[in-house]
Each structure stands twice: as structure tokens, then as C-alpha cells.
N, C-alpha and C positions, 0 to 999 in steps of 0.2 A: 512514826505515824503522822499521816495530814495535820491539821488543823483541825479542834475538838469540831465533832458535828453537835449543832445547837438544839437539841430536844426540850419541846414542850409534852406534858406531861396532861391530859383531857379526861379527869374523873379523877377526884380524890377517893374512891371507895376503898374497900378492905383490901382489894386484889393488888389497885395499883400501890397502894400504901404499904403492904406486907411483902412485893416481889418488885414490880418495876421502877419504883423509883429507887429502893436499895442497891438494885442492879446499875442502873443510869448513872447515879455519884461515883458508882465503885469502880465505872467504866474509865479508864485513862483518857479515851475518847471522845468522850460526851461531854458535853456543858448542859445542864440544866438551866433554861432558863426563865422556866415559869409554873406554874399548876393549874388550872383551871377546871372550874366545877362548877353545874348551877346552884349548888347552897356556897352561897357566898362565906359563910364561914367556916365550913367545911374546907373550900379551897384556903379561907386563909390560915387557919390552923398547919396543915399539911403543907403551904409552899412557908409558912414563918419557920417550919421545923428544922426545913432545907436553906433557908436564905433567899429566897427566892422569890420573884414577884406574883400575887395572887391574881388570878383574873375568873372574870364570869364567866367567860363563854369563849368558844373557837373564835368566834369572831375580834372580839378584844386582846387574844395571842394573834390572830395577822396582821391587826391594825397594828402592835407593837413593833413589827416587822423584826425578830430575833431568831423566829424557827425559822430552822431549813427543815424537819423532821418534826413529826407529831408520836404518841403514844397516845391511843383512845379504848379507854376502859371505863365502858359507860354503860348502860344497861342494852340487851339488844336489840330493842328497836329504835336506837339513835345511830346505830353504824352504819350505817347506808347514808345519811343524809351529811354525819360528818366526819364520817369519811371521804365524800365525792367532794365536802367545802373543801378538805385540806388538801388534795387530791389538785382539785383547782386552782387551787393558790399555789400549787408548785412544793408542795410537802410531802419529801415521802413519808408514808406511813406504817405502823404496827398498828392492828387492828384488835381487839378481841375476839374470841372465837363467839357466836357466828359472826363470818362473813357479813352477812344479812340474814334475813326472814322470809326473801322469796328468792325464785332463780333470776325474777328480772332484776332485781337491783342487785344480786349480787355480779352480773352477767353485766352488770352496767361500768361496776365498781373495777371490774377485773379490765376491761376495755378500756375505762379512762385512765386505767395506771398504763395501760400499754402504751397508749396513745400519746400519754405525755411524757414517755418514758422515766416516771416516778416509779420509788420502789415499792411496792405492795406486802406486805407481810403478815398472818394470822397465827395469834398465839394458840395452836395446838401446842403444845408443852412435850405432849411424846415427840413429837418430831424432831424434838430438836436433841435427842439423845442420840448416842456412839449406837446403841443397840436398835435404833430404829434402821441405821444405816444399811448394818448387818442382815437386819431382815429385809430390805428392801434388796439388794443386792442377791441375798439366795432367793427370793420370788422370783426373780429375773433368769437367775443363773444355775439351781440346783435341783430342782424341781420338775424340771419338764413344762407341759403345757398346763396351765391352770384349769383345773374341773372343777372345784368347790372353797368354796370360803363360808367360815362360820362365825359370826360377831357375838361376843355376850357381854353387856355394857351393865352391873350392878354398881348402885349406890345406894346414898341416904337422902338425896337430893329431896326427896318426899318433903322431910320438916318444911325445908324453903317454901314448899308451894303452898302444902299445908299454913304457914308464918304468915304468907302475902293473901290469904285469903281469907282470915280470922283478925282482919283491918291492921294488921302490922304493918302492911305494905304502903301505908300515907307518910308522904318524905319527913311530915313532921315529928316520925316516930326516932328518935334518938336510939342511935345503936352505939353502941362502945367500940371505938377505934378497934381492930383488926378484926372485925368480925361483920359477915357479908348482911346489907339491908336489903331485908324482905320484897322491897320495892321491884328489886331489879330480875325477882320471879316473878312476878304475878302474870296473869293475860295478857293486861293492856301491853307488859314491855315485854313480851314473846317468851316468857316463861315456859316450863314446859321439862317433861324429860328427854322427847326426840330432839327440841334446840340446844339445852341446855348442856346433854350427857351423852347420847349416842351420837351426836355431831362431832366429839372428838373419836371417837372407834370406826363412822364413816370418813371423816378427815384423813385418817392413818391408810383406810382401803383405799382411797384414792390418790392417794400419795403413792404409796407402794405401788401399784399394780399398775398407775398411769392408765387405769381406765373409770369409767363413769357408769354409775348404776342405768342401766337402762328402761327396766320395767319393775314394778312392784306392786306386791298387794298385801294389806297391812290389815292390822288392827291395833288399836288402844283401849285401854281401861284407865280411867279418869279416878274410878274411886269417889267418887261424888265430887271430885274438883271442877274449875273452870278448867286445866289444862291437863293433859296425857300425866300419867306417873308410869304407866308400863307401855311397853309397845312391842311390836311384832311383828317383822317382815319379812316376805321370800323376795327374791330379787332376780333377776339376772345382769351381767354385765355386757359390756359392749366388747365386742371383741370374743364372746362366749364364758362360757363358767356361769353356774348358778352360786344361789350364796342363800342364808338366813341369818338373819340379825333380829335378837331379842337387847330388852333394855329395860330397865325398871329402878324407880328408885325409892321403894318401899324394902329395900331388906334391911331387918330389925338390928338395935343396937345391939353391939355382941354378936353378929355371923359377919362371918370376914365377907367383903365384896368381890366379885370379880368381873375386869376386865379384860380380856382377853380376843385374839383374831388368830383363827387357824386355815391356813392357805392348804390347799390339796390340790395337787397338781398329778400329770403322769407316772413322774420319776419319785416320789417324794412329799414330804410335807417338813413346814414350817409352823410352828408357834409361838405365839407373839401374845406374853405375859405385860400387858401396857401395864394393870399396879404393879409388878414386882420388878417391871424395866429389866426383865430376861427374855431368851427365845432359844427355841432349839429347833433344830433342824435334823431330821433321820431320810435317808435316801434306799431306794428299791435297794441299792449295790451293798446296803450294810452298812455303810457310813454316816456315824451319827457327830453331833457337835451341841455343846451349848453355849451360850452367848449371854455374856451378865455383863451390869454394869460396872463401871470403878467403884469398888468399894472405898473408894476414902470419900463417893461424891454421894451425894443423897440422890435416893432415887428415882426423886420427881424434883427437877430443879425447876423450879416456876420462875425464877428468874434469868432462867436461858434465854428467852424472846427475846426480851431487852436487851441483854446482851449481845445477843447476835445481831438484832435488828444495829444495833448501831455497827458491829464488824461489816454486814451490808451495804450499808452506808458508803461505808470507807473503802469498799470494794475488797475488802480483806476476807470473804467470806462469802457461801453461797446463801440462797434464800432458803431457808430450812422451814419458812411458812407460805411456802407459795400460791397464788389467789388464782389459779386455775383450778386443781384438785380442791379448795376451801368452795371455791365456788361449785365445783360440781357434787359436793357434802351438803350445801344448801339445799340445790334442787334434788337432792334424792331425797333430804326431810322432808322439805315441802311436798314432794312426792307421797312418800309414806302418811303424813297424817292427810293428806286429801282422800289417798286411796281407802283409810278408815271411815272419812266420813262419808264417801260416794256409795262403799260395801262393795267395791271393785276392784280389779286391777288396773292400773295407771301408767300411762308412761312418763318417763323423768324427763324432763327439758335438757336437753343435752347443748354441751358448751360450744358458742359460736364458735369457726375455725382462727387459727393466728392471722 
């Protein structure tokens, strides 16, 4: 293998602290060589644990000048702004899921990685599974012509929004290392259940299917919050196929969740179990199959991005979060809760051409 690719590390929170930094040391690849966070003790807690030097802000990792590569895991409405600095500076990047918060900056984001031929990458986390492959692969190939797609996105996301709206959400509120602060729900930083949760079940559609929602008309239920906890939409795609996607994350402790996307095509259907990281696929002809993960891996590896992001790097690997389909999961959100609040249906901002 090259030479370690030098990764800075941009939020000390629960997520990067419990997956992506344990991934980046573990990586033979990677040199870690900083943390950075705006609670200054925060980052120094978390890079003293690593060896590592702490810093404030993106800015004080490029004046050190040690990245070639960034990891930014920050609440989402900082990824746009620094994403496009590191972007700038000549950083590839792993981003967190969202992209962004509208289709312009994500459509911005996706551009100036082109443009500077830096590598872009979004931690959708299913994508980066053997079994996503599988099913992207029979959407393509075993199925026939796509006619319907079904998305059902459950969680518990609820509490967080709930947390960040019952004044938990002020940075001064002390959270206990591996567990996610309230903050990075709330309004002001794009909380929400469509950015938050159905961003990863549109992420997967657009990935698979290599096309982009075209039109929608939604609804939300807030539940007396500032932000969505359920959401609801019909859609159609480009390229044809209708679809609905529901998402909520009010289901009570003790009923199992489900996430899940069912492809319906001429020949066939595909279903695609994102919590149980299965899928089966049954054809008009009789021919059925099902598809699991490795059982000796868990089956949600959260520290796949990091992992891979640095294989990308090194050119040892494909981009398993690519910022075209991330980007066009933006604009069908953004789509969807606009089309709630207008009481319309909407069209989605579709992705400039290459």
C-alpha cells in the first residue's frame, strides 16, 4: 500500500468518537493526524485519547497543513460550508449524511468535488454493505422494467427531537462520551425526521436505481415539535416508476423498527431489509434467492465509511458514498417537506448534467 493517507478527523461527537475514528487508527492506511471541534475540550479530550493534536476549527487543520483528507461529522447544517472549505483546500472528503440541507449547496458540493477532482464521499452506512451491492445489481438485472418502489423508514429518532426542544439542545448541556447531543437535532441545525432518517432509505433509492425523484407531494406531522417526526410521500422518478415513502420516528420502545425498500419491476421484485442488512429477490419465472449478510460481521457496520473512504483514497476501492445520488436524496427532502408546507405537489431540482 502507498503511503498512509493523512486524515483529519472534524467533530468530536458520539458518532465520530464510537465509529470513525476507531476505524481510521485501525486502518493500516491512514495516519490520523488531528481532531478538531468547536468545544475546544471536547476536541482535546478526544485527539489526547488518540495522540493526536487538538484543534478548533477546519481552519487551524489547514493552516497546520498535515491533511490531505478530512472526515466531517458535525451537526447538518455545517456540511455545506465545511465541506466546500475543505473541498477548497484541496481535501478529499467524507462527509456525513446529509449532503446538505438544500439541493443548491448540495448541487454546489457535488460540482466543486468534480471540478477539482477531490474525492466526495457520504456516510450512508447501508451502502457500504456486500448486500446493498446485491440488490443494486438485481434492480438492474432481474427484474425487468421498474414500475413501483415502496420506502418505510421507522425509528426512535422522536426522543432526539423531542431532547433538543425541552432546552437540552444548548452546547453547554454536558452529554456523556458515546451518546449523541441533543444539539445536533434541533431546527436551527436541520433536525428533523425527513434529514435525519428517510435521507438514508432516499440515499439507498438513488443509489440503486441511478435515477432521481422527480415530483412529490407530501405531508408531515410535527406532533407539536419545531421539526417533522412523520412524513409521507408519493413520488415519481425520472426515467418513470412511481414510488411512496413513509417515515416516522415516533415508534414506541419495545416495537421493533422497520426499514426497509421494495423495488417492483415487470419481471420481478426485490426487497431490500436495510435494519436486517437482507434482501430477497423472487422472479415472474419462479426463481427466488435471498441475500444476508456475513454472519461473523455486524450488521450495521458504522465504521465502513471510514474505512472505505480511506481505500478510496488510495484508489484501492470504489466510492461506495457517492455525492451525485447523496445529492439528489437532498433535493427530493428538500422537495418533500416544501411540498408539506405549500399543501402541493412539487417538483424536485434535478441534478446538473456531468
Amino acid at each position: 500500500m502507498s503511503p498512509s493517507v493523512r486524515v483529519a478527523v472534524v467533530g468530536a461527537g458520539w458518532w465520530s468518537s464510537s465509529h470513525h475514528l476507531p476505524a481510521l487508527v485501525a486502518h493500516p492506511g491512514a495516519e490520523l493526524v488531528g481532531v478538531a471541534d468547536s468545544d475546544s475540550a471536547r476536541a482535546a479530550r478526544v485527539a489526547a485519547s488518540y495522540g493526536v493534536p487538538a484543534f478548533s476549527s477546519l481552519d487551524d487543520v489547514v493552516a497546520a497543513g498535515r491533511a490531505e483528507a478530512a472526515v466531517i461529522a458535525t451537526p447538518h447544517a455545517t456540511h455545506h460550508a465545511l465541506t466546500r472549505q475543505a473541498l477548497t483546500q484541496g481535501l478529499h472528503v467524507l462527509v456525513e449524511k446529509p449532503l446538505a440541507l438544500t439541493s443548491g449547496d448540495a448541487f454546489d458540493l457535488m460540482r466543486l468535488a468534480e471540478s477539482r477532482r477531490r474525492h466526495l464521499s457520504v456516510g450512508y452506512t447501508h451502502q457500504y454493505e456486500d448486500v446493498a451491492d446485491a440488490v443494486r445489481a438485481a434492480v438492474h438485472a432481474d427484474i425487468g422494467e421498474l414500475v413501483q418502489v415502496t420506502v418505510e423508514y421507522s425509528s426512535r429518532a422522536g426522543r432526539l427531537f423531542a431532547a433538543a426542544e425541552a432546552g437540552a439542545a444548548s452546547t453547554t448541556v454536558d452529554v456523556p462520551p458515546g451518546q449523541p447531543h441533543p444539539e445536533a437535532y434541533s431546527a436551527a441545525n436541520g433536525g428533523g425526521q425527513a434529514h435525519t432518517q428517510l435521507t438514508h432509505a432516499l440515499g439507498m433509492l438513488c443509489w440503486t436505481t441511478g435515477r432521481e425523484l422527480s415530483d412529490v407531494a407530501a405531508f408531515t406531522d410535527h406532533r407539536g415539535f419545531e421539526v417533522d417526526v412523520s412524513d409521507v410521500a408519493a413520488f415519481t422518478l425520472s426515467g418513470g416508476a412511481t414510488g411512496v415513502a413513509v417515515a416516522t420516528g415516533a415508534t414506541p420502545a419495545g416495537v421493533p423498527v422497520r426499514q426497509h425498500i421494495r423495488y417492483a419491476g415487470t419481471e420481478g421484485t426485490v426487497s431490500h431489509d436495510l435494519f436486517r442488512t437482507e434482501a430477497h429477490v423472487h422472479r415472474t419465472d419462479g426463481a427466488t434467492r435471498a441475500v444476508r449478510h456475513d454472519q461473523h460481521q455486524a450488521p450495521y457496520r458504522a465504521g465502513e465509511p471510514a474505512r472505505a473512504f480511506i481505500d478510496l483514497v488510495h484508489g484501492d476501492g470504489p466510492n461506495r458514498g457517492p455525492a451525485r445520488p447523496a445529492a439528489a436524496a437532498v433535493a427530493a427532502v428538500e422537495a418533500i417537506l416544501e411540498s408539506a408546507r405549500r399543501g402541493t405537489p412539487v417538483r424536485v431540482a434535478q441534478l446538473p448534467p456531468l
